[in-house]
Every structure is written in C-alpha cells, then in structure tokens.
SEVOBA-493194 format. One record per atom (N, C-alpha, C): atom name; x, z, y. Coordinates in steps of 0.2 Angstrom, whole numbers, plus 5000, padded with zeros to 4 digits. Example, Ala and Ser with C-alpha at 12.3 -4.5 7.8 and 13.67 -1.06 7.14 Angstrom:
2
SITE   at      x      z      y
SITE    N   5066   5039   4972
SITE   CA   5062   5039   4978
SITE    C   5066   5039   4984
SITE    N   5064   5035   4989
SITE   CA   5068   5036   4995
SITE    C   5064   5039   5000
***
This chain:
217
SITE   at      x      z      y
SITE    N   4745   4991   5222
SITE   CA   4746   4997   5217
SITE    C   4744   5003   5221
SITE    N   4742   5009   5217
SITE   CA   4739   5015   5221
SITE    C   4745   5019   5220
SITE    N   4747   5021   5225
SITE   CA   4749   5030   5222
SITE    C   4747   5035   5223
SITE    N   4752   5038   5217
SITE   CA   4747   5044   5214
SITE    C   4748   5052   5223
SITE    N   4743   5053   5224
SITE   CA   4742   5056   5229
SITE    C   4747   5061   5232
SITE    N   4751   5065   5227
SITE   CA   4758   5065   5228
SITE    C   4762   5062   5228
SITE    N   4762   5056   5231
SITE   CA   4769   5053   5230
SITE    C   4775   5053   5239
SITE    N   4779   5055   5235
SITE   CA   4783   5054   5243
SITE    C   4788   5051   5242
SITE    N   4788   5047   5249
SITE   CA   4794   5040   5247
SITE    C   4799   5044   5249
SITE    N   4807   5039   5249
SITE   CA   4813   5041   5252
SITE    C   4814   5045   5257
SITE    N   4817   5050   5256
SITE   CA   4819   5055   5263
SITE    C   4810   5054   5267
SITE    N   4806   5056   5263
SITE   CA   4798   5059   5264
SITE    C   4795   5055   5269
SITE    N   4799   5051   5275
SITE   CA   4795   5047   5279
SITE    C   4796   5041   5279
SITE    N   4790   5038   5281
SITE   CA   4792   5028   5281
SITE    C   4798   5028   5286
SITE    N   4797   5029   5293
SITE   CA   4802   5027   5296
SITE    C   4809   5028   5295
SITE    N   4811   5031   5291
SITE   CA   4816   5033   5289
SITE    C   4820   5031   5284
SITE    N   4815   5027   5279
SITE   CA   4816   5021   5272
SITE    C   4821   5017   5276
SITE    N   4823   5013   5282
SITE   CA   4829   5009   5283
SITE    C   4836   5012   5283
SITE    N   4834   5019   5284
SITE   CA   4840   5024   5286
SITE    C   4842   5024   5278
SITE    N   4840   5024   5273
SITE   CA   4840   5029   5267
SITE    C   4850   5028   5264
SITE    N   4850   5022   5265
SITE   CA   4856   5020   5260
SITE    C   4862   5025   5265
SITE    N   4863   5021   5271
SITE   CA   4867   5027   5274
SITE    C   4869   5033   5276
SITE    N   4863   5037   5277
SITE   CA   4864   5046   5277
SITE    C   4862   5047   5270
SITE    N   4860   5044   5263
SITE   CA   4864   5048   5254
SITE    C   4871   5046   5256
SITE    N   4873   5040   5258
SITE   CA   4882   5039   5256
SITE    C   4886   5043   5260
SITE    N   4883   5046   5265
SITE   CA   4887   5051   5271
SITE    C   4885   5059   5268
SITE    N   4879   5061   5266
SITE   CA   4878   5067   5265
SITE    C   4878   5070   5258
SITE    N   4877   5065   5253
SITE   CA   4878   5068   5246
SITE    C   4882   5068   5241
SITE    N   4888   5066   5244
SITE   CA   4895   5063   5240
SITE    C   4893   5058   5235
SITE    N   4887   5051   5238
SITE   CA   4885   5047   5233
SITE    C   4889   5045   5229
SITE    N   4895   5041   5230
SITE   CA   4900   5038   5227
SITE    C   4903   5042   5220
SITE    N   4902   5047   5222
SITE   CA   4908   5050   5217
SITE    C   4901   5052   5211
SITE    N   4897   5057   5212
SITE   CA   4893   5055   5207
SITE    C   4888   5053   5205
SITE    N   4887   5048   5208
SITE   CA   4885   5040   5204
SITE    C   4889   5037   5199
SITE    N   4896   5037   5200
SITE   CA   4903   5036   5196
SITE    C   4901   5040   5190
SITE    N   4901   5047   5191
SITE   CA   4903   5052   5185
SITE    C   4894   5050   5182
SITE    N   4888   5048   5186
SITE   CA   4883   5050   5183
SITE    C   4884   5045   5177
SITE    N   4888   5038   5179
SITE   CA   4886   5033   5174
SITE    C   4892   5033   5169
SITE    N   4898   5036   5171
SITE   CA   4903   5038   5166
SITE    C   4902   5038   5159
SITE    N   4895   5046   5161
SITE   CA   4893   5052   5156
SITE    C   4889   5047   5154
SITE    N   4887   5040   5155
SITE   CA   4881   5038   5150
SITE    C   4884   5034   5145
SITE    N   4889   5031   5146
SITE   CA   4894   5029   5144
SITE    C   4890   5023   5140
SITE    N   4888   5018   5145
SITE   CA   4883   5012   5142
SITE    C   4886   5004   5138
SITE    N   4884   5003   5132
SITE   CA   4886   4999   5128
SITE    C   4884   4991   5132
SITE    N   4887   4986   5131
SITE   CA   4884   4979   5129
SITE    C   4880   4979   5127
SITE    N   4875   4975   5129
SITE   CA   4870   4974   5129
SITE    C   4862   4979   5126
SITE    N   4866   4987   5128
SITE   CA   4861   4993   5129
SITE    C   4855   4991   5133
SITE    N   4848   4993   5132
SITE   CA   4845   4993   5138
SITE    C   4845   4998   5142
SITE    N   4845   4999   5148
SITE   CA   4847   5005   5152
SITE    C   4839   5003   5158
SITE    N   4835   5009   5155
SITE   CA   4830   5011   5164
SITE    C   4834   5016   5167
SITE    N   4831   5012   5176
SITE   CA   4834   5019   5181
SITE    C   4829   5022   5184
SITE    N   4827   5027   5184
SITE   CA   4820   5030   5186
SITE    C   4820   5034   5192
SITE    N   4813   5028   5197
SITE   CA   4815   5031   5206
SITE    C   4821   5028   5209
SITE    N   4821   5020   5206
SITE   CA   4828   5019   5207
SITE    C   4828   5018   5214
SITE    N   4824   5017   5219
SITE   CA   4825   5018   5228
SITE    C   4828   5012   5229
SITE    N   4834   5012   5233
SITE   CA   4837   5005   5234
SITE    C   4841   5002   5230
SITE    N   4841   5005   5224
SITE   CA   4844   5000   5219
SITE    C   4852   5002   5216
SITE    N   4854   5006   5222
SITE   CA   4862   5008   5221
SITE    C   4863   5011   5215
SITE    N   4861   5014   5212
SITE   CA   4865   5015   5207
SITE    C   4861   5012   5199
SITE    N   4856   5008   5197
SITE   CA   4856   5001   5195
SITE    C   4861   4996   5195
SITE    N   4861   4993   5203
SITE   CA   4867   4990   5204
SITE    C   4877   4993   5201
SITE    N   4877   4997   5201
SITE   CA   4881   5003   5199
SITE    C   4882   5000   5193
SITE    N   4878   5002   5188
SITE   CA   4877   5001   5181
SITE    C   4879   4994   5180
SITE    N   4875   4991   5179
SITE   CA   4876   4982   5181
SITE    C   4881   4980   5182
SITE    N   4888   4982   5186
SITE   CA   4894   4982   5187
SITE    C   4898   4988   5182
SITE    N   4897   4993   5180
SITE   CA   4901   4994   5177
SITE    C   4900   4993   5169
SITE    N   4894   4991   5168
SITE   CA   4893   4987   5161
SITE    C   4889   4980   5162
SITE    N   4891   4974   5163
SITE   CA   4887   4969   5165
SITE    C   4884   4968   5159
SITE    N   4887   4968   5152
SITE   CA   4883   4964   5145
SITE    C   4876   4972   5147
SITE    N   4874   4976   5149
SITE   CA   4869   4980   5149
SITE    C   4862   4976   5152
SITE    N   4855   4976   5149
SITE   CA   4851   4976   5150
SITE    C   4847   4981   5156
SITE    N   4849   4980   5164
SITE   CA   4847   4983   5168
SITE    C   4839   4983   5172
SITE    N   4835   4989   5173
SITE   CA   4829   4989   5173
SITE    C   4829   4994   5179
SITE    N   4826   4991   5184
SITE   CA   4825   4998   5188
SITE    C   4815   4999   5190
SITE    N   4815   5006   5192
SITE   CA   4808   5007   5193
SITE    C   4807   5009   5198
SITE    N   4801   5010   5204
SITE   CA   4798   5014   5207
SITE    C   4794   5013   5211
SITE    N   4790   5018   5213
SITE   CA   4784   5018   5217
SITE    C   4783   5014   5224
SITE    N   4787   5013   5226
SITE   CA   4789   5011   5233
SITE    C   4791   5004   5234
SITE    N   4785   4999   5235
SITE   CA   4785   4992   5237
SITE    C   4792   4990   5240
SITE    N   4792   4994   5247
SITE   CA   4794   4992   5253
SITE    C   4803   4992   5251
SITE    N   4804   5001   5245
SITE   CA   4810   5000   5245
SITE    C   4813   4996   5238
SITE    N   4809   4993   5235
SITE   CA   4811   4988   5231
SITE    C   4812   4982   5234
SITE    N   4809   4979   5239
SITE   CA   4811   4974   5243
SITE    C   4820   4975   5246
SITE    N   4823   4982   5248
SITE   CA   4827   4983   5248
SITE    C   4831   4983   5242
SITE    N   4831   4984   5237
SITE   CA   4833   4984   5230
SITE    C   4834   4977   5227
SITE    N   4829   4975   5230
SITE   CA   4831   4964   5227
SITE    C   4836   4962   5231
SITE    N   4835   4963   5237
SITE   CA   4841   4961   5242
SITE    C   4847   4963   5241
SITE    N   4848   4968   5238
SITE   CA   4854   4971   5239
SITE    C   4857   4969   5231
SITE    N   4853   4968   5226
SITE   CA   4856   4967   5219
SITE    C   4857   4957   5221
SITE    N   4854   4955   5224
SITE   CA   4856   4948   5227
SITE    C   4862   4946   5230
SITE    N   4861   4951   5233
SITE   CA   4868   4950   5238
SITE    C   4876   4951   5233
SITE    N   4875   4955   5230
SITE   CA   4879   4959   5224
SITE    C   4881   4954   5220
SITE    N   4876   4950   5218
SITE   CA   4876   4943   5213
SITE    C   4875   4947   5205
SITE    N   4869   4951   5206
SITE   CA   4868   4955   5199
SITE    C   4862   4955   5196
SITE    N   4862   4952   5191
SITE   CA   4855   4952   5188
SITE    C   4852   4959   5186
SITE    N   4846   4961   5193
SITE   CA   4842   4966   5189
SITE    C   4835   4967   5190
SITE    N   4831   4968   5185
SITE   CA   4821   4969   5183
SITE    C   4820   4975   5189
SITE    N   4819   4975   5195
SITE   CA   4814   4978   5197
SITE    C   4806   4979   5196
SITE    N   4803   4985   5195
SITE   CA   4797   4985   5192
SITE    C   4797   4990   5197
SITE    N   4786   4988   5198
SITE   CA   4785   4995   5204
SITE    C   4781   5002   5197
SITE    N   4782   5003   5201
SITE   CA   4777   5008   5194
SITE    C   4781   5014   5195
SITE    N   4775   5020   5193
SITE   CA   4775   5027   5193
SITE    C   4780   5031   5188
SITE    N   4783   5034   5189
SITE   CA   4787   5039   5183
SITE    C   4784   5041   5177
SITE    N   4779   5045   5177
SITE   CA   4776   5049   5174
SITE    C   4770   5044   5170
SITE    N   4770   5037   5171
SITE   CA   4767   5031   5168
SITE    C   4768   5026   5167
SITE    N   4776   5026   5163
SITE   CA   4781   5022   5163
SITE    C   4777   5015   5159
SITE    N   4775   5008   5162
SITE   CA   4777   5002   5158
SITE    C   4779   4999   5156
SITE    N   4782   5004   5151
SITE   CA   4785   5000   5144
SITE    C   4784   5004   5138
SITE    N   4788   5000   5132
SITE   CA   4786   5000   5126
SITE    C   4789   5007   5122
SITE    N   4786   5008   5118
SITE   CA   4790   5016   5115
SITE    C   4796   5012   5113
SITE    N   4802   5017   5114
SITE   CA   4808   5018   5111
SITE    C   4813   5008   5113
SITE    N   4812   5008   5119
SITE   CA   4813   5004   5123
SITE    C   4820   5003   5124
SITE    N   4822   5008   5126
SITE   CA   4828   5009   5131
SITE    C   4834   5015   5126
SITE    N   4841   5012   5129
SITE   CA   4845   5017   5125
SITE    C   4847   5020   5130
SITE    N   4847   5019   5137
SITE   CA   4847   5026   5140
SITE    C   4843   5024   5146
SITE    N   4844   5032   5150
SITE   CA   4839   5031   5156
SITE    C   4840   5034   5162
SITE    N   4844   5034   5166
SITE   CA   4845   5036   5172
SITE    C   4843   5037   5178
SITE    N   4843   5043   5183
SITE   CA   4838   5043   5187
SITE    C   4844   5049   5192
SITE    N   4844   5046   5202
SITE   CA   4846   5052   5204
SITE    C   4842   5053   5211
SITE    N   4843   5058   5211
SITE   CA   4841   5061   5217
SITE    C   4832   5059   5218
SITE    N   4829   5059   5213
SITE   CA   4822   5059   5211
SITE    C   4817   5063   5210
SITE    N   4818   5066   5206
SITE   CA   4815   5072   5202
SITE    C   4814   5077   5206
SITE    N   4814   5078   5212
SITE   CA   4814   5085   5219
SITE    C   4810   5083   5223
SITE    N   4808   5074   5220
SITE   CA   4801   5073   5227
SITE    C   4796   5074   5223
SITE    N   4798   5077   5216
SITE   CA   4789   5076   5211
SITE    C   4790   5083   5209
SITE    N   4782   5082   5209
SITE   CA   4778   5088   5207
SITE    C   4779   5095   5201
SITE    N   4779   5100   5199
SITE   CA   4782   5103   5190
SITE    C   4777   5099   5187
SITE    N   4771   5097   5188
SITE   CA   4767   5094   5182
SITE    C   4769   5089   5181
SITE    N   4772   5084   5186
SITE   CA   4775   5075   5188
SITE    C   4780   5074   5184
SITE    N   4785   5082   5185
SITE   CA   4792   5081   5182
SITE    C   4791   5083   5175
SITE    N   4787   5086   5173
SITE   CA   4787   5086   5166
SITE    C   4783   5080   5163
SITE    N   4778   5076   5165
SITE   CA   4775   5071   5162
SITE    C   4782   5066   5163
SITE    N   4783   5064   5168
SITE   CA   4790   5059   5168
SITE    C   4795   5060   5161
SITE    N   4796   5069   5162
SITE   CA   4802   5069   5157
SITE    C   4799   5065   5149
SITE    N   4791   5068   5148
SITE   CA   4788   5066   5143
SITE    C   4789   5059   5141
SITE    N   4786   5056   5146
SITE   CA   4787   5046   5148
SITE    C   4796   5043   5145
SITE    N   4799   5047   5149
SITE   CA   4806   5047   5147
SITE    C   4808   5046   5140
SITE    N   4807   5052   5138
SITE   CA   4809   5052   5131
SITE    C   4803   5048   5127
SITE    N   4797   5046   5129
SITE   CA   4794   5039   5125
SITE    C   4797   5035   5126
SITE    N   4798   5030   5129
SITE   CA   4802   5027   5131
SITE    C   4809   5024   5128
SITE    N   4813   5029   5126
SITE   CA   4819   5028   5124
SITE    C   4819   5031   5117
SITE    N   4827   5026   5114
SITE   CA   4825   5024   5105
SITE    C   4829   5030   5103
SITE    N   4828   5033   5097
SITE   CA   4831   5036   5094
SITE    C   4839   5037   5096
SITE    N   4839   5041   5097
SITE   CA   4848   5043   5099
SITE    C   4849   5042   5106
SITE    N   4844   5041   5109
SITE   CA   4844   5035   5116
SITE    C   4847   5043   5120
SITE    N   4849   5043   5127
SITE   CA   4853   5046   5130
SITE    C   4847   5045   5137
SITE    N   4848   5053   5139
SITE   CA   4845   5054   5147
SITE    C   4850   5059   5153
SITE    N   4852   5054   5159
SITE   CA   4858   5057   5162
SITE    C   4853   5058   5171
SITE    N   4852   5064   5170
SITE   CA   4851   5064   5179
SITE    C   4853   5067   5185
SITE    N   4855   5063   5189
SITE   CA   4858   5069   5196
SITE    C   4852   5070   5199
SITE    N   4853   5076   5199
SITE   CA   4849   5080   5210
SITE    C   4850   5085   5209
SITE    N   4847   5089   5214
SITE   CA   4849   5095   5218
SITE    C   4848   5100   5212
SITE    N   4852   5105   5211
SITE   CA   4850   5111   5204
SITE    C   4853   5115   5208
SITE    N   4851   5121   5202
SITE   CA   4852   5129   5206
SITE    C   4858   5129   5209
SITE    N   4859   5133   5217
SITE   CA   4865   5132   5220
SITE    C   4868   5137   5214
SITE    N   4877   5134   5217
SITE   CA   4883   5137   5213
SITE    C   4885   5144   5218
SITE    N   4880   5145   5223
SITE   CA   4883   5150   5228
SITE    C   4878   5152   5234
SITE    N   4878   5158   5237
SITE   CA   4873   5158   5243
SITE    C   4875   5153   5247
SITE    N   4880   5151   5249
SITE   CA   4880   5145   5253
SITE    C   4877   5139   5251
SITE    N   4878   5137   5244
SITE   CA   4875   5132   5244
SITE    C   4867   5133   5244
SITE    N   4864   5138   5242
SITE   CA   4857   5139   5242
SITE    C   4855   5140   5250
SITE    N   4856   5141   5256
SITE   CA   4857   5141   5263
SITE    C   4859   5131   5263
SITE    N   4863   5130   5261
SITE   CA   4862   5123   5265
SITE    C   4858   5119   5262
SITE    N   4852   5121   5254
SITE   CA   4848   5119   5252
SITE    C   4841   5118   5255
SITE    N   4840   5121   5258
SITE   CA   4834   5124   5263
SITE    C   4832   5117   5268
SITE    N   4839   5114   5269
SITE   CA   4838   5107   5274
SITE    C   4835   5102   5271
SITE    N   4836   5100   5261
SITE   CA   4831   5098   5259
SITE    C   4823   5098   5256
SITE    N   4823   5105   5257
SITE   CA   4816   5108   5257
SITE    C   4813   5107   5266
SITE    N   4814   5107   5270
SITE   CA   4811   5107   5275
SITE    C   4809   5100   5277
SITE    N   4814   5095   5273
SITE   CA   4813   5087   5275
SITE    C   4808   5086   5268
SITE    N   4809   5088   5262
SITE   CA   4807   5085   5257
SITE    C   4799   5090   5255
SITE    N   4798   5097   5257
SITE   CA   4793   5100   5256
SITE    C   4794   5108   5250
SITE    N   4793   5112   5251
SITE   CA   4797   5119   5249
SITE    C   4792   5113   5241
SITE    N   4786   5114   5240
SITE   CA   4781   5113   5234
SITE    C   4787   5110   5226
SITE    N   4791   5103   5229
SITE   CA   4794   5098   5226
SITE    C   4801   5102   5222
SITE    N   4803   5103   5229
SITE   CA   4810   5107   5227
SITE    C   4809   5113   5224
SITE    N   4807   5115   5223
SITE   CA   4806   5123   5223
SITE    C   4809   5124   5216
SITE    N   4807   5121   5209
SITE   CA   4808   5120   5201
SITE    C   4815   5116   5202
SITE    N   4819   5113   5206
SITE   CA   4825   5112   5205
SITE    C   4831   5118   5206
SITE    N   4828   5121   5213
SITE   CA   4833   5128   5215
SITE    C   4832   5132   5211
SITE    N   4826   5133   5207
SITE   CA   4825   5137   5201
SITE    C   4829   5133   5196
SITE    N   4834   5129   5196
SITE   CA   4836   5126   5191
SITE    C   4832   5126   5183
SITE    N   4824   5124   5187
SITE   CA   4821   5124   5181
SITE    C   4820   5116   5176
SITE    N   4825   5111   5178
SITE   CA   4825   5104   5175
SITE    C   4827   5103   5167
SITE    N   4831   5109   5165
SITE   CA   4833   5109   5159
SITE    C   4827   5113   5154
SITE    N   4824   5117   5156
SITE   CA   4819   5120   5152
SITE    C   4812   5113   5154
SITE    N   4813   5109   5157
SITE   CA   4806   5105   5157
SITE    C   4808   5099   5152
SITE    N   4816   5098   5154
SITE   CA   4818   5092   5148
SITE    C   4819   5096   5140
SITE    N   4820   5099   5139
SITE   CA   4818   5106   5133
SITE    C   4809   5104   5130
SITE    N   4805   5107   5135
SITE   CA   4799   5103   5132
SITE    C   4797   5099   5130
SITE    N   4801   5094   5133
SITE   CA   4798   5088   5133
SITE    C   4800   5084   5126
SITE    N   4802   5088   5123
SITE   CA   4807   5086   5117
SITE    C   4815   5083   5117
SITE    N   4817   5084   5121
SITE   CA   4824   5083   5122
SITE    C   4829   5087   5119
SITE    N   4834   5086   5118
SITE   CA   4839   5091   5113
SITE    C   4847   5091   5115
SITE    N   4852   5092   5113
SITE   CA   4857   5092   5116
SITE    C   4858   5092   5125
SITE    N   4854   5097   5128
SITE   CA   4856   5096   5136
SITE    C   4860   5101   5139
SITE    N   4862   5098   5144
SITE   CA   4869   5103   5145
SITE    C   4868   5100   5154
SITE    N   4871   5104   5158
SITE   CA   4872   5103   5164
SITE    C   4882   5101   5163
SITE    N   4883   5094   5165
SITE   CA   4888   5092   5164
SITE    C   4893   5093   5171
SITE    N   4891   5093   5176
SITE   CA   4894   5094   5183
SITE    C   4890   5096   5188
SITE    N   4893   5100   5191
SITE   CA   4890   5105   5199
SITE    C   4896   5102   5204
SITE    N   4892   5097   5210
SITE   CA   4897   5096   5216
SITE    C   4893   5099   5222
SITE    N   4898   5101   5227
SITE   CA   4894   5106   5231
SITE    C   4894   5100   5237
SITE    N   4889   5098   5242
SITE   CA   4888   5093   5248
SITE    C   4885   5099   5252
SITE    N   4883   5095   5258
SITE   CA   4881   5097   5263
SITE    C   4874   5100   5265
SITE    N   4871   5097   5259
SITE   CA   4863   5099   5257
SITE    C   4863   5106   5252
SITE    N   4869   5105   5246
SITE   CA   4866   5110   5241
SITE    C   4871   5108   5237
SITE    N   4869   5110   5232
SITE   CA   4873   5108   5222
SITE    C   4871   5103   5221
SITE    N   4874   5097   5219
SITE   CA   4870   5092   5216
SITE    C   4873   5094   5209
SITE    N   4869   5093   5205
SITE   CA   4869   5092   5197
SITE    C   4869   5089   5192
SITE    N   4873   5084   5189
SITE   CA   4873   5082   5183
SITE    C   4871   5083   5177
SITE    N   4865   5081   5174
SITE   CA   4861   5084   5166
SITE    C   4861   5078   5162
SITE    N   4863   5081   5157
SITE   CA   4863   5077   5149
SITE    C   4857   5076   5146
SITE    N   4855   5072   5141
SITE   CA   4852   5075   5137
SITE    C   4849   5068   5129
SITE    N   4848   5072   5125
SITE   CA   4846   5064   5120
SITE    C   4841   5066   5116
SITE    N   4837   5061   5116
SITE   CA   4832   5061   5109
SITE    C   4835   5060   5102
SITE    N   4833   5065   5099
SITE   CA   4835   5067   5094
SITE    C   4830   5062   5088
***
C-alpha cells in the first residue's frame, strides 16, 4: 500500500516505532485518558466502534475490555505498527480487525459504525488531512453515531504552550500548528458534526492533552 506523501508514522521516525508504547505511557498521562477517553464514548453491546490511527492498538484494546459485546476495528497507515497491534490484542486474548488504510480514505461502508475513536492522531496530519478525515468520519458513522478524540489542544497556560514546542520540534511545526490553534473544533464543525464540546483539558509534559466530543446529527 502507498502512503500518501504526508504521512508520518509514530513519534515521526522508524527507529523509534519500538520505543512508542513506553515513552506515550511515561509522558502523556496514557492511562488516565484513554480511561476518561472511552468513558465519554460510553460504548453499547454490540456497537461497532472504529479507532482512527490506532498505532499500537492500546487503546482499541482498551475498548474491547471495557466493553467486550463491542464490535472493535482499528485502522492505520503503518504496516509495521499494526504488526505491533496484532500481537499485543493476542497476547491480551481480544478479538480485534486491524486494517491498514489511510484516515482521510476510510474502507468502509457509509454509516458503519456507532462511534469512532481516535488519540494522539490528528497533530501528525495535515489541516487539509484533518479535515478530509473528519469528513470520512462522520461518513462512516450511523446516525446519532458518536466521535471522541484526544491530542494536544490549545494550551490551558504559557507553560503548557512552552512545553508544547517539544512536540513540534519531533512531530514538525506544519502538523501541530492547527491543534495549538485549537483549531479541531471548528474543522469537526465543518465537517458537519454537531454537538461538540471539549470535555477535558489534562496538563502532561508535552502540552494540554484534550478531549473532544462530537455527534452526527
């Protein structure tokens, strides 16, 4: 499969895709919200839930466990860390569809999924990527259907905007740039999305991580 010429894997370099699951768990308060991320989805019995850019699977697997009767689907561009993502939903003993495929060209059906999850994604892709994805997104999911994402959003403080600057410098000023503008609410707005709301601001080591809501109406 090709990717699209923009594409940048896990923490921006290969050699560092081993590293990935330990320095998120150590540097972005993973645990806690991944918790709160799947809380706020509040996922039914046998919902279908996509996770978009799901990287190594953590928080798919997440989902999976905290609602097993869920229909769990993860996606992303990166062969190498889906290989990581099988192994680790194996090891876990969790049934979950990894698909490779691009955000912003989701393979599936319209109105697929009742919700659709996605974190620390959305700051490697481009403002045209992020908006085609959100587009995709809301195709994708059924009426009523539910969209919950964490990453980096406008800091809550000049410190957090200063220790933001470490993800720009590994990740690319280009990428980031539309999240520290906390510009992902006005591109989920276009995209035809409705009721969104920024549900939680936790401060890390990087920046403000951010929790967003949002539903097809």
């Amino acid at each position: 499969m090709q990717h699209d010429s923009e594409y940048i894997p896990a923490l921006r370099y290969r050699w560092l895709t081993s590293l990935y699951d330990p320095i998120i768990a150590i540097t972005t308060r993973e645990k806690k919200f991944k918790k709160h991320l799947i809380d706020l989805a509040d996922i039914k019995t046998n919902d279908a839930v996509l996770d978009v850019g799901c990287g190594t699977g953590t928080l798919a697997i997440g989902i999976k466990k905290t609602a097993s009767g869920a229909n769990v689907i993860g996606i992303d561009g990166d062969p190498e860390i889906l290989e990581l993502a099988r192994r680790k939903a194996q090891k876990e003993k969790v049934e979950i569809v990894f698909d490779q495929g691009l955000s912003f060209d989701l393979p599936y059906q319209n109105s697929q999924f009742d919700r659709c999850l996605s974190s620390l994604f959305f700051h490697h892709l481009t403002l045209d990527n992020k908006l085609r994805t959100f587009r995709e997104i809301h195709r994708v999911l059924k009426i009523g259907g539910q969209c919950h994402i964490a990453d980096w959003g406008k800091p809550t403080n000049l410190f957090m905007r200063l220790l933001y600057y470490q993800i720009q410098v590994l990740d690319g000023f280009k990428t980031t740039r539309d999240n520290v503008e906390g510009q992902l609410p006005a591109l989920m707005q276009s995209s035809g999305f409705s009721n969104i709301l920024i549900k939680e601001e936790l401060a890390t080591i990087f920046g403000t991580m951010t929790l967003y809501s949002a539903k097809k109406l």
